[in-house]
mmCIF file of the N, C-alpha and C atoms, coordinates in Angstrom:
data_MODEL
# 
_entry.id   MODEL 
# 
loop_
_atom_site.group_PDB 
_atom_site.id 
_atom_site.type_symbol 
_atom_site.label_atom_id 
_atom_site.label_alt_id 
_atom_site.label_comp_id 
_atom_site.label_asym_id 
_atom_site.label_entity_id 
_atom_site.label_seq_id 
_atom_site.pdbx_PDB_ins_code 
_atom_site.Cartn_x 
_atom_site.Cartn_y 
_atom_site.Cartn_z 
_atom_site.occupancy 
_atom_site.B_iso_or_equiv 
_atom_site.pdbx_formal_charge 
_atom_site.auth_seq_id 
_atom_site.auth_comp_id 
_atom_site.auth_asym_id 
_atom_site.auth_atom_id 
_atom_site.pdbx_PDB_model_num 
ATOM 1   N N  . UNK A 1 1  ? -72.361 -14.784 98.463  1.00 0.00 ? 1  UNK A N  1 
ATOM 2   C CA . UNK A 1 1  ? -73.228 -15.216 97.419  1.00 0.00 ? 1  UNK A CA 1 
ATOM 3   C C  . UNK A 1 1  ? -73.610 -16.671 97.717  1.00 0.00 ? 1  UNK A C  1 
ATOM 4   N N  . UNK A 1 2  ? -74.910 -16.807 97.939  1.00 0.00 ? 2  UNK A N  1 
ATOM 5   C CA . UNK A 1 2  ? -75.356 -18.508 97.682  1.00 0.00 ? 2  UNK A CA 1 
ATOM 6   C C  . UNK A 1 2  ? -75.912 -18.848 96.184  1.00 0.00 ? 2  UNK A C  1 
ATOM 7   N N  . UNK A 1 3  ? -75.787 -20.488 96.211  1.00 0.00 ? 3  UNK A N  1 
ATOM 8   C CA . UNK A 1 3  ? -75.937 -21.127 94.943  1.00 0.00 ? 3  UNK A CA 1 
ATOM 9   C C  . UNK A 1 3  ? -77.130 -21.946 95.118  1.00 0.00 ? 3  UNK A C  1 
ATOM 10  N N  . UNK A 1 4  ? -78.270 -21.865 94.537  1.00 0.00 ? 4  UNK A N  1 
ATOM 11  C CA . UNK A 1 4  ? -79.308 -22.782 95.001  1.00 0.00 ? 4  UNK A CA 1 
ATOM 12  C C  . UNK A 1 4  ? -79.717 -23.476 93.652  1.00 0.00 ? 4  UNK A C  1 
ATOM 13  N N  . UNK A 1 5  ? -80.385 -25.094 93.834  1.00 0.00 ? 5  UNK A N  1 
ATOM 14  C CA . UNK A 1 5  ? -80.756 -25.235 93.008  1.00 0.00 ? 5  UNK A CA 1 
ATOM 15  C C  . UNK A 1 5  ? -82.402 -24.945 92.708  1.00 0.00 ? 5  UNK A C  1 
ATOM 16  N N  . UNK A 1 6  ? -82.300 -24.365 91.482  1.00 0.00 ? 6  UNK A N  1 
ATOM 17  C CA . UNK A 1 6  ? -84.100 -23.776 91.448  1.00 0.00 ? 6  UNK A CA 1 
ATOM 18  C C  . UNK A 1 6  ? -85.291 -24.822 91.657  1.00 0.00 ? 6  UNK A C  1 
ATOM 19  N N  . UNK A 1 7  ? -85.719 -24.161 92.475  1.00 0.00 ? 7  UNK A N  1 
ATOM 20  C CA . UNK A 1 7  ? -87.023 -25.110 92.555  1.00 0.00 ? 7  UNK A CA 1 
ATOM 21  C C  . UNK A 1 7  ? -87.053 -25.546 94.186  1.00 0.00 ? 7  UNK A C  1 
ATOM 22  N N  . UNK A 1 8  ? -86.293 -25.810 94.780  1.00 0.00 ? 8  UNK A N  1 
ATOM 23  C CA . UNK A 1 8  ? -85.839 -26.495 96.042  1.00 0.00 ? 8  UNK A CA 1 
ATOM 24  C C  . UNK A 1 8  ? -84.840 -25.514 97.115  1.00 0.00 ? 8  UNK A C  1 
ATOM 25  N N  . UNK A 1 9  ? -84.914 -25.729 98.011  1.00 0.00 ? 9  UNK A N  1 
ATOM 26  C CA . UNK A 1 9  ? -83.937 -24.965 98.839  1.00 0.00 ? 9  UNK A CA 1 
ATOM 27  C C  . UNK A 1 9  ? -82.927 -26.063 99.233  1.00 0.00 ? 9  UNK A C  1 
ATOM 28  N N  . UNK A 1 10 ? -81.974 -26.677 98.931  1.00 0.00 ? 10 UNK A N  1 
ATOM 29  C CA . UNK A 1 10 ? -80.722 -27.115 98.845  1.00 0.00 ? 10 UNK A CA 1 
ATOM 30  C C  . UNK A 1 10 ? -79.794 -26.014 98.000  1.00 0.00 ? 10 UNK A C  1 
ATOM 31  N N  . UNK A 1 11 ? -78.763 -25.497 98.725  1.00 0.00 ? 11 UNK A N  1 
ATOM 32  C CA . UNK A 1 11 ? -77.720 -24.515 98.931  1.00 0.00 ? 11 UNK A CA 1 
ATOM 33  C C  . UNK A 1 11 ? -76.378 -25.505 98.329  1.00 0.00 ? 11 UNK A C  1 
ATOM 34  N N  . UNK A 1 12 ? -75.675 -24.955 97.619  1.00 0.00 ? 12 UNK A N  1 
ATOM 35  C CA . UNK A 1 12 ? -74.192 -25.187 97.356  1.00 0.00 ? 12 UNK A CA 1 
ATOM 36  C C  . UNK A 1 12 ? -73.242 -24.652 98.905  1.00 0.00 ? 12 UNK A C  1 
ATOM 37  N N  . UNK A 1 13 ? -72.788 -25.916 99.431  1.00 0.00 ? 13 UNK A N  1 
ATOM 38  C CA . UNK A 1 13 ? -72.069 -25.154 100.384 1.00 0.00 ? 13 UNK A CA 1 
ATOM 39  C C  . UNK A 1 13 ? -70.986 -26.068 100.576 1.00 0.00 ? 13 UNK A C  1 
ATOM 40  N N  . UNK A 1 14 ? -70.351 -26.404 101.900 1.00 0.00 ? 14 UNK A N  1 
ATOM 41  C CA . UNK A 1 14 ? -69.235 -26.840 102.127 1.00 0.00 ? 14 UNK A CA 1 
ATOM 42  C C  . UNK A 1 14 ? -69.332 -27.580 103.721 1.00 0.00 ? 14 UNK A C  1 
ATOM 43  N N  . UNK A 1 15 ? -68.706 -28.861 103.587 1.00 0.00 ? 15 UNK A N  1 
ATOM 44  C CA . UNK A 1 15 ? -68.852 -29.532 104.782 1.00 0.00 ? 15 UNK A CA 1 
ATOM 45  C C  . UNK A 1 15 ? -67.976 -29.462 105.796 1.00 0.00 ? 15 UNK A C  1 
ATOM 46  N N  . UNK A 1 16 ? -67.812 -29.446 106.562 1.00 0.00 ? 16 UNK A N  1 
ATOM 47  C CA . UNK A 1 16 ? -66.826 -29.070 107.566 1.00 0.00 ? 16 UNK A CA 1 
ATOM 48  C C  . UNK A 1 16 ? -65.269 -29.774 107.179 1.00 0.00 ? 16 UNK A C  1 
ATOM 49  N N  . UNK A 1 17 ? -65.586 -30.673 106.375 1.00 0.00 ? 17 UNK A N  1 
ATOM 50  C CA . UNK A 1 17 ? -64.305 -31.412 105.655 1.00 0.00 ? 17 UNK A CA 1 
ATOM 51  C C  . UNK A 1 17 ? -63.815 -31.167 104.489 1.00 0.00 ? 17 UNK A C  1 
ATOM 52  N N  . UNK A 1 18 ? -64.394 -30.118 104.004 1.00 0.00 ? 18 UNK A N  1 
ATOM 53  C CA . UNK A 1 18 ? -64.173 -29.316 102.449 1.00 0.00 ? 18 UNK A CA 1 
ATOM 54  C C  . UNK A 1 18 ? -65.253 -29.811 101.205 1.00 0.00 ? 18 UNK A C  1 
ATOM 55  N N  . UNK A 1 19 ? -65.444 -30.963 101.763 1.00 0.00 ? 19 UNK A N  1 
ATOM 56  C CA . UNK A 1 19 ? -66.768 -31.037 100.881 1.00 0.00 ? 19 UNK A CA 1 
ATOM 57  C C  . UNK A 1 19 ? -67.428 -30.482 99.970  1.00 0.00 ? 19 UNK A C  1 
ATOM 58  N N  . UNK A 1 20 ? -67.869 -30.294 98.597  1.00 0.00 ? 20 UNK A N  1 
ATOM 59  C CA . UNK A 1 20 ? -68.712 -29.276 98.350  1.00 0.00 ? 20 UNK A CA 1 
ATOM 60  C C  . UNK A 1 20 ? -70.265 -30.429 97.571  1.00 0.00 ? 20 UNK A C  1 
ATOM 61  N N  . UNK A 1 21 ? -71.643 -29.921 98.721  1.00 0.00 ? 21 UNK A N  1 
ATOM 62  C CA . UNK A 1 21 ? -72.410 -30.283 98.532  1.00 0.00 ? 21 UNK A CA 1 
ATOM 63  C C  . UNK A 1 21 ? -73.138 -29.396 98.463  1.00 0.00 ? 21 UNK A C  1 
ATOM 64  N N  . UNK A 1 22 ? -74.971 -30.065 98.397  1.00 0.00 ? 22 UNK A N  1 
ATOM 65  C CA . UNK A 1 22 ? -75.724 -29.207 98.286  1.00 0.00 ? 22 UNK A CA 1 
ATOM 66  C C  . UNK A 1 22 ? -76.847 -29.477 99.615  1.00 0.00 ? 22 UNK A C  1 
ATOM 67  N N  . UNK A 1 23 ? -76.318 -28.462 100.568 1.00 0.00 ? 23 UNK A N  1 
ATOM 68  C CA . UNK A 1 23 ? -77.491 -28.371 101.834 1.00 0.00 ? 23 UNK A CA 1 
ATOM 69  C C  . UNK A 1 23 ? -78.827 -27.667 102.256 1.00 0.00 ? 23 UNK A C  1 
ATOM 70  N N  . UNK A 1 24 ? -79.598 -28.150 103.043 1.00 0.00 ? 24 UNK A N  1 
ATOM 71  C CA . UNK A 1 24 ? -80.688 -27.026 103.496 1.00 0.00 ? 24 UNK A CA 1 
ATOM 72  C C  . UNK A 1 24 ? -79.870 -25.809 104.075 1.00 0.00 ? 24 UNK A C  1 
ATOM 73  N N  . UNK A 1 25 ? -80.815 -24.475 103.761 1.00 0.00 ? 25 UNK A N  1 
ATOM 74  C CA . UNK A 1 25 ? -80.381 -23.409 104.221 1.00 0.00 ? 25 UNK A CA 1 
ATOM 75  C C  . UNK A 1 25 ? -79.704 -23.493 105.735 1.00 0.00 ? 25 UNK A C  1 
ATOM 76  N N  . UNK A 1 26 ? -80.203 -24.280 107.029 1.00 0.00 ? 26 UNK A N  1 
ATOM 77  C CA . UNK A 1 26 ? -79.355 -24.321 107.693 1.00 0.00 ? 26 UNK A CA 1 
ATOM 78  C C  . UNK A 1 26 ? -77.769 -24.768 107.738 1.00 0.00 ? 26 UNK A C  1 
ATOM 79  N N  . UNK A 1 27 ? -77.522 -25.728 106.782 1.00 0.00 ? 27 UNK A N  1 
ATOM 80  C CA . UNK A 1 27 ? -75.923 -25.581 106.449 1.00 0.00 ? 27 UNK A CA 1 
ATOM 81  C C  . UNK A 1 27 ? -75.258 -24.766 105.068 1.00 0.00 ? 27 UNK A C  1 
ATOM 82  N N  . UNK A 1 28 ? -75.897 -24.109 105.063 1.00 0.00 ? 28 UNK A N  1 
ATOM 83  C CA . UNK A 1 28 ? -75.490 -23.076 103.859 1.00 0.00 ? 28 UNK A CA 1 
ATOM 84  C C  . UNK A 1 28 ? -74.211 -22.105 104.413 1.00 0.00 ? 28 UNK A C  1 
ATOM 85  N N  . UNK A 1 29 ? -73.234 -22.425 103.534 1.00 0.00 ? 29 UNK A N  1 
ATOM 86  C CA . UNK A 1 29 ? -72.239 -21.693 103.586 1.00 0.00 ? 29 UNK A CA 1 
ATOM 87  C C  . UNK A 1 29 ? -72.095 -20.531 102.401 1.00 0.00 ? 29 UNK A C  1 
ATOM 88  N N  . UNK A 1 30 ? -71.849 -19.309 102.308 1.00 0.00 ? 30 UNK A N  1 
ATOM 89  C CA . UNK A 1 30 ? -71.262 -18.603 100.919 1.00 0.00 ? 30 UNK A CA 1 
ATOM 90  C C  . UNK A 1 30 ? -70.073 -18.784 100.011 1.00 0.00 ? 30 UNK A C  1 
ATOM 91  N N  . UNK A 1 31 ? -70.078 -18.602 98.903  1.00 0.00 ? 31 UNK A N  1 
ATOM 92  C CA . UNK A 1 31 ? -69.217 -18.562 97.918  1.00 0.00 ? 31 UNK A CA 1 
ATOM 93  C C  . UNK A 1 31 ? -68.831 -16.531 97.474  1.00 0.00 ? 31 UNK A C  1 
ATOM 94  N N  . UNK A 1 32 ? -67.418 -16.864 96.862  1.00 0.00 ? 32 UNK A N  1 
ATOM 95  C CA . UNK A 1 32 ? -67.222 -15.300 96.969  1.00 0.00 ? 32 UNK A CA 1 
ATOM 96  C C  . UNK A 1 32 ? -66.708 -15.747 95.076  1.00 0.00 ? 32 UNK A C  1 
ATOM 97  N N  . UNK A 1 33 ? -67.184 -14.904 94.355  1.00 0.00 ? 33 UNK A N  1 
ATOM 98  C CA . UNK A 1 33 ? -66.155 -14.984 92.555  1.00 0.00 ? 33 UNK A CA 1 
ATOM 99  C C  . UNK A 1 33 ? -64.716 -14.318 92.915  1.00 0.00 ? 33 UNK A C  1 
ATOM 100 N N  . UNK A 1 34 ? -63.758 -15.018 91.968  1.00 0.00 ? 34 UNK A N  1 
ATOM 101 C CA . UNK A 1 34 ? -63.031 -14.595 92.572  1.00 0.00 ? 34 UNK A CA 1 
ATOM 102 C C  . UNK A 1 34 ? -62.531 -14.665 90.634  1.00 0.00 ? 34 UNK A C  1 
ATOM 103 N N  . UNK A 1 35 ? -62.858 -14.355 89.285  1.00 0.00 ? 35 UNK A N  1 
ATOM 104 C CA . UNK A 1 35 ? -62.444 -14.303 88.311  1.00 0.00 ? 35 UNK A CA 1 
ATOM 105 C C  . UNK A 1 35 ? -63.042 -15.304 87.502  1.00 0.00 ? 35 UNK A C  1 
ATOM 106 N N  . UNK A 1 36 ? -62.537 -16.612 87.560  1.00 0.00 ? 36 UNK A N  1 
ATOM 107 C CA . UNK A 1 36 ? -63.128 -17.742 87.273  1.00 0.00 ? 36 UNK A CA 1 
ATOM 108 C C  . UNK A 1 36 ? -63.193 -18.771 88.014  1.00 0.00 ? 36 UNK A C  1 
ATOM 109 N N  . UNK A 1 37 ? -63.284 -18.593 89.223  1.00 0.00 ? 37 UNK A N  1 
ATOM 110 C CA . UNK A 1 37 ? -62.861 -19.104 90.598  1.00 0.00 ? 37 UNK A CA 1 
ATOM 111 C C  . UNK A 1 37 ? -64.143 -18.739 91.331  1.00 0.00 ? 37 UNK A C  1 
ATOM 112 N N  . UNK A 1 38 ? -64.453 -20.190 92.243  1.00 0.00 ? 38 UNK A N  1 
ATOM 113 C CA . UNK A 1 38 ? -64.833 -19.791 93.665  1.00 0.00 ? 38 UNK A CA 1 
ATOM 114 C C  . UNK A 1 38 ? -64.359 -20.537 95.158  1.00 0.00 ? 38 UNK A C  1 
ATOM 115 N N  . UNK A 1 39 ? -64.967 -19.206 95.511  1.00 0.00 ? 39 UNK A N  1 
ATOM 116 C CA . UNK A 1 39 ? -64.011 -19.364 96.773  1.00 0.00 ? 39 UNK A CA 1 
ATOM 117 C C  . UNK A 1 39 ? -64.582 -19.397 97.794  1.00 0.00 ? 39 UNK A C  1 
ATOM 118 N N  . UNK A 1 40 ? -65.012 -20.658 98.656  1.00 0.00 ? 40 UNK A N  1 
ATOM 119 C CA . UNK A 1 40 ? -65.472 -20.712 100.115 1.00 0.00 ? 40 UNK A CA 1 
ATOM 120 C C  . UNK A 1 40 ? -65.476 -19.623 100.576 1.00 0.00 ? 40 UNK A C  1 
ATOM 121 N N  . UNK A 1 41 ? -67.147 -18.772 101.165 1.00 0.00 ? 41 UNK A N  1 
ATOM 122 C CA . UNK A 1 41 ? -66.556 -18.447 102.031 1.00 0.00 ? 41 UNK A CA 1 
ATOM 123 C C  . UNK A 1 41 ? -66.263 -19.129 103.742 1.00 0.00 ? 41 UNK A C  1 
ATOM 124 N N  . UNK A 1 42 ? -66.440 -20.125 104.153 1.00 0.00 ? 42 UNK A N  1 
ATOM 125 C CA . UNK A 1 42 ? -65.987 -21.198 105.344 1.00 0.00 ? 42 UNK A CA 1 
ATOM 126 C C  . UNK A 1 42 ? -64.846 -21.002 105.242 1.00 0.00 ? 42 UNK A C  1 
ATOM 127 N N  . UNK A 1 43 ? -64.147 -21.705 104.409 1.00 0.00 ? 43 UNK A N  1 
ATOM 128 C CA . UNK A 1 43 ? -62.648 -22.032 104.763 1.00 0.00 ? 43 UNK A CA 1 
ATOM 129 C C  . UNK A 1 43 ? -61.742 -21.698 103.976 1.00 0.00 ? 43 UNK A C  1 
ATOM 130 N N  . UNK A 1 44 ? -62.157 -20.306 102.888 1.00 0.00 ? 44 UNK A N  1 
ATOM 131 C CA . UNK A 1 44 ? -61.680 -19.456 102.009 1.00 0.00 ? 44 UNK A CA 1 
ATOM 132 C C  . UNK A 1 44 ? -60.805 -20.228 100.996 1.00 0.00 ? 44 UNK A C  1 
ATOM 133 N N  . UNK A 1 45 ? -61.345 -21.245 100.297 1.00 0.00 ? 45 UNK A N  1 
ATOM 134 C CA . UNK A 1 45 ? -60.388 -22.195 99.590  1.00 0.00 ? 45 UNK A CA 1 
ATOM 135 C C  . UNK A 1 45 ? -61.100 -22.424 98.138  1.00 0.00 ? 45 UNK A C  1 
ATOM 136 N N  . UNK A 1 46 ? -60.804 -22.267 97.230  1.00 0.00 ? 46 UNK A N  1 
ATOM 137 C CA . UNK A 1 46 ? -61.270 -22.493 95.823  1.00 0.00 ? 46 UNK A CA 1 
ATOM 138 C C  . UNK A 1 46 ? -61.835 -23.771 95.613  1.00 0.00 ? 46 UNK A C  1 
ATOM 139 N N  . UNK A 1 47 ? -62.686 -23.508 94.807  1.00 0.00 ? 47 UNK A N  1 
ATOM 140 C CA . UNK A 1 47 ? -63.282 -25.161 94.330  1.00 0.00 ? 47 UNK A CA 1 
ATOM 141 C C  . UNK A 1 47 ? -62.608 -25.802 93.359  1.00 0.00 ? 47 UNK A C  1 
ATOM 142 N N  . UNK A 1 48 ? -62.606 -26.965 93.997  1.00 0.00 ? 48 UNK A N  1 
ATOM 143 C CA . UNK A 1 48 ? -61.418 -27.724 93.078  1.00 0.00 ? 48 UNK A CA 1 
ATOM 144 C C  . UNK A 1 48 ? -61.784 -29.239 92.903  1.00 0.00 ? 48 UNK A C  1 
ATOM 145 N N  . UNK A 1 49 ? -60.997 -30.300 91.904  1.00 0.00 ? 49 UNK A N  1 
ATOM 146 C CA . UNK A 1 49 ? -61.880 -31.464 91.935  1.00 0.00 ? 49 UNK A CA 1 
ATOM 147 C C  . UNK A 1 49 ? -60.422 -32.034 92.619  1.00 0.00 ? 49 UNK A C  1 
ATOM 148 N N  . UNK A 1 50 ? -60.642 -33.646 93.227  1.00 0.00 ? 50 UNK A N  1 
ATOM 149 C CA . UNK A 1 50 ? -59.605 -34.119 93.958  1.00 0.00 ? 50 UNK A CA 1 
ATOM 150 C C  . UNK A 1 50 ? -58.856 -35.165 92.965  1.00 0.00 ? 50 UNK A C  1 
ATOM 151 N N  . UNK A 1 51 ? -59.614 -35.981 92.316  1.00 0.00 ? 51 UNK A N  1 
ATOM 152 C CA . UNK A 1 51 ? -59.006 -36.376 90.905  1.00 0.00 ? 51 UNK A CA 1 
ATOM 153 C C  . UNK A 1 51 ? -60.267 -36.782 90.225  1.00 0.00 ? 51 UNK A C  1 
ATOM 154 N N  . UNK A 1 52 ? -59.576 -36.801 88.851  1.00 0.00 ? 52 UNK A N  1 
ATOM 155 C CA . UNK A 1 52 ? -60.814 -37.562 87.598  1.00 0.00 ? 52 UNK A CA 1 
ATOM 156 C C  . UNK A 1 52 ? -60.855 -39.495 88.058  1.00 0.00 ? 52 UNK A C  1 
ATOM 157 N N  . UNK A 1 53 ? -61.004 -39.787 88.848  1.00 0.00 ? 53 UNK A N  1 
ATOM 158 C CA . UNK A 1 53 ? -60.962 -41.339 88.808  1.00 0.00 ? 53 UNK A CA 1 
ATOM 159 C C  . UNK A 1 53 ? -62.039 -40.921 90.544  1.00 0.00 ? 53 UNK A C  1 
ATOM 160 N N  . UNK A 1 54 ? -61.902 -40.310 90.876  1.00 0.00 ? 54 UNK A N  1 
ATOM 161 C CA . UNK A 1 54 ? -63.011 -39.625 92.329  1.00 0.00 ? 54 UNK A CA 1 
ATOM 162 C C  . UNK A 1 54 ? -64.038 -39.229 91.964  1.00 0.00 ? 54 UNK A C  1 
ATOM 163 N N  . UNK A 1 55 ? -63.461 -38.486 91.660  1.00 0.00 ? 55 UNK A N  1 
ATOM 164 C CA . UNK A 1 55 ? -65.126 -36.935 90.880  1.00 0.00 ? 55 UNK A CA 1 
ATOM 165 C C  . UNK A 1 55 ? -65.147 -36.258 91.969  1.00 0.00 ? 55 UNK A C  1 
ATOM 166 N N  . UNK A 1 56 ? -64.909 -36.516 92.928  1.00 0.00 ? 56 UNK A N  1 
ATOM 167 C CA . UNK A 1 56 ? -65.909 -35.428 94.182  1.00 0.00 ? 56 UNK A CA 1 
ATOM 168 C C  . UNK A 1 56 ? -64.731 -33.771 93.930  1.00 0.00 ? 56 UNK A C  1 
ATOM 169 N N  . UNK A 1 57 ? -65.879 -33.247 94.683  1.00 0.00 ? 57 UNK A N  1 
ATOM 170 C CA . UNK A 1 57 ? -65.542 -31.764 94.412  1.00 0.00 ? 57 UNK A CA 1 
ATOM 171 C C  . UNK A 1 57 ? -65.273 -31.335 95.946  1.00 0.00 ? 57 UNK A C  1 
ATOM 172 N N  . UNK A 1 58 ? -64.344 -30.319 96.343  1.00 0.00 ? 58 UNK A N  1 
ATOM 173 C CA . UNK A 1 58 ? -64.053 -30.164 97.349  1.00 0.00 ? 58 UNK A CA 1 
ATOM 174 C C  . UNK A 1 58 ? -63.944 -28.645 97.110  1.00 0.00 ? 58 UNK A C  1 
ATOM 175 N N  . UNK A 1 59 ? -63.428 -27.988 98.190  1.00 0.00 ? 59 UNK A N  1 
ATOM 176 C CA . UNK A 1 59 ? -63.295 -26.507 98.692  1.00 0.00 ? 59 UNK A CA 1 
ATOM 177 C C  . UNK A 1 59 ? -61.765 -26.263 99.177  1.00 0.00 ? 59 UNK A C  1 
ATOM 178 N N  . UNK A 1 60 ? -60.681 -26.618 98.226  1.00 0.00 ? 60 UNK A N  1 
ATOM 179 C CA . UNK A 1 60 ? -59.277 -26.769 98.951  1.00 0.00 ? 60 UNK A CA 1 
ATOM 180 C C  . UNK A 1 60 ? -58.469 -26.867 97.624  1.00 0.00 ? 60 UNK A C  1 
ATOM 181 N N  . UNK A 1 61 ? -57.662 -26.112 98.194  1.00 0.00 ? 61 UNK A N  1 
ATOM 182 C CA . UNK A 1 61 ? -56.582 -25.253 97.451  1.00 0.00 ? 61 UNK A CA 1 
ATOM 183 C C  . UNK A 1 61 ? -55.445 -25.841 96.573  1.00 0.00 ? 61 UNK A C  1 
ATOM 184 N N  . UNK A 1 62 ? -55.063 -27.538 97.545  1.00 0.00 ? 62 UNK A N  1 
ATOM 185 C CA . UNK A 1 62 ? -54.208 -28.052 96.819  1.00 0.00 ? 62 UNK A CA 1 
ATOM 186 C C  . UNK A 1 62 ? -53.959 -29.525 96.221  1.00 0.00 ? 62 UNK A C  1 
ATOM 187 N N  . UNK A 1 63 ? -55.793 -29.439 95.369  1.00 0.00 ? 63 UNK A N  1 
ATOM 188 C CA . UNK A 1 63 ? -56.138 -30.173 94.675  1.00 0.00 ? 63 UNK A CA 1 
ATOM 189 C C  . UNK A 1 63 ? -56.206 -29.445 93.120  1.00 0.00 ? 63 UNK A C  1 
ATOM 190 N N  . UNK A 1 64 ? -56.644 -30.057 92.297  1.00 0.00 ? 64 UNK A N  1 
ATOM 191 C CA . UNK A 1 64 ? -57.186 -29.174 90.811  1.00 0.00 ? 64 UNK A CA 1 
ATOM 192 C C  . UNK A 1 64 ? -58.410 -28.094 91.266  1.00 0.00 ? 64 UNK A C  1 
ATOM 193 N N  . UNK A 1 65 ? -57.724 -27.089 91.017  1.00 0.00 ? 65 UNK A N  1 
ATOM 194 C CA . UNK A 1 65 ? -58.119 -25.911 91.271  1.00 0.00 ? 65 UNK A CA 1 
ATOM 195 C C  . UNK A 1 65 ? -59.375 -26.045 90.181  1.00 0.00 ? 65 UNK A C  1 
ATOM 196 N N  . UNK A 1 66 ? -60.510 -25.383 89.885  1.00 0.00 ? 66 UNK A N  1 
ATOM 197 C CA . UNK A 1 66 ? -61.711 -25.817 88.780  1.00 0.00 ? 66 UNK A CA 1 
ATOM 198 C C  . UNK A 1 66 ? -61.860 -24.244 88.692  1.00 0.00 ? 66 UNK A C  1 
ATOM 199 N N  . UNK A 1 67 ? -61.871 -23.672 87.182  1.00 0.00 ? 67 UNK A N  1 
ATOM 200 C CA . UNK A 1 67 ? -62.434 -22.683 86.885  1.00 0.00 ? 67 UNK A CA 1 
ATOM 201 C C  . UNK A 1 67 ? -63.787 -22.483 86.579  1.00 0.00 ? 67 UNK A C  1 
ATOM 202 N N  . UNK A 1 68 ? -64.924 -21.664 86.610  1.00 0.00 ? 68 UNK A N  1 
ATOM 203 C CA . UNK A 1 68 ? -65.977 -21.939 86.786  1.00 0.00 ? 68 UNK A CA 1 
ATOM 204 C C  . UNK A 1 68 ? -66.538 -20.855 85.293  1.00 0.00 ? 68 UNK A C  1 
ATOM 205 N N  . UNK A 1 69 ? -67.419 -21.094 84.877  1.00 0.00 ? 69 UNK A N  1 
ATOM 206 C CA . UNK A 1 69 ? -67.900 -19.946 83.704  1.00 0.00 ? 69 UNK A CA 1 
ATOM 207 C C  . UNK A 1 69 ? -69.392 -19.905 83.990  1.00 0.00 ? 69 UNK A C  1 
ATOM 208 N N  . UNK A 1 70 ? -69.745 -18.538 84.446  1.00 0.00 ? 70 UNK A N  1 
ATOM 209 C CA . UNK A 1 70 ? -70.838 -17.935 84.958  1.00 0.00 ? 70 UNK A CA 1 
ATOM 210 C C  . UNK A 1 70 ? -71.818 -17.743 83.606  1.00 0.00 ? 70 UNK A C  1 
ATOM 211 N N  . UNK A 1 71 ? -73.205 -18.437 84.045  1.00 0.00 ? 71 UNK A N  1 
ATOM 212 C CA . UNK A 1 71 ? -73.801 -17.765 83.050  1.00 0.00 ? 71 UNK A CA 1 
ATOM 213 C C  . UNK A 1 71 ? -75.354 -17.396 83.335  1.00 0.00 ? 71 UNK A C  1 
ATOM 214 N N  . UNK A 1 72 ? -76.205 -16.503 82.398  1.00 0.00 ? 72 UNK A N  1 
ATOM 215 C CA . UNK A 1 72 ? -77.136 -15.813 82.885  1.00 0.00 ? 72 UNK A CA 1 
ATOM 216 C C  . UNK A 1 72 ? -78.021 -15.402 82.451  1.00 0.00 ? 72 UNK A C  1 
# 
């Protein structure tokens, strides 16, 4: 599953460092649901934040895991 923002082709994906940004379709990685969870598919690791005093959002497992609520 990709995440785009409407209007633009910048992709929700993941940087080779766990990163989670938003790239042109050539670095577009997938996301898989995994309940309230997502989950890289790159480096199969949940999205998670690294702390509240950071903000950044990453793709790795053993930070704060972030539940996500889908809507539509």
């Amino acid at each position: 599953m990709y995440y785009r923002i409407r209007g633009t082709s910048r992709y929700m994906s993941v940087s080779n460092n766990a990163y989670v940004g938003f790239y042109n379709w050539i670095g577009a990685r997938g996301w898989t649901r995994n309940g309230t969870r997502l989950i890289s598919d790159y480096n199969h690791q949940a999205m998670s934040l690294y702390s509240k005093d950071n903000g950044y959002i990453y793709a790795w497992d053993e930070y704060t895991v972030l539940d996500v609520r889908f809507v539509g």
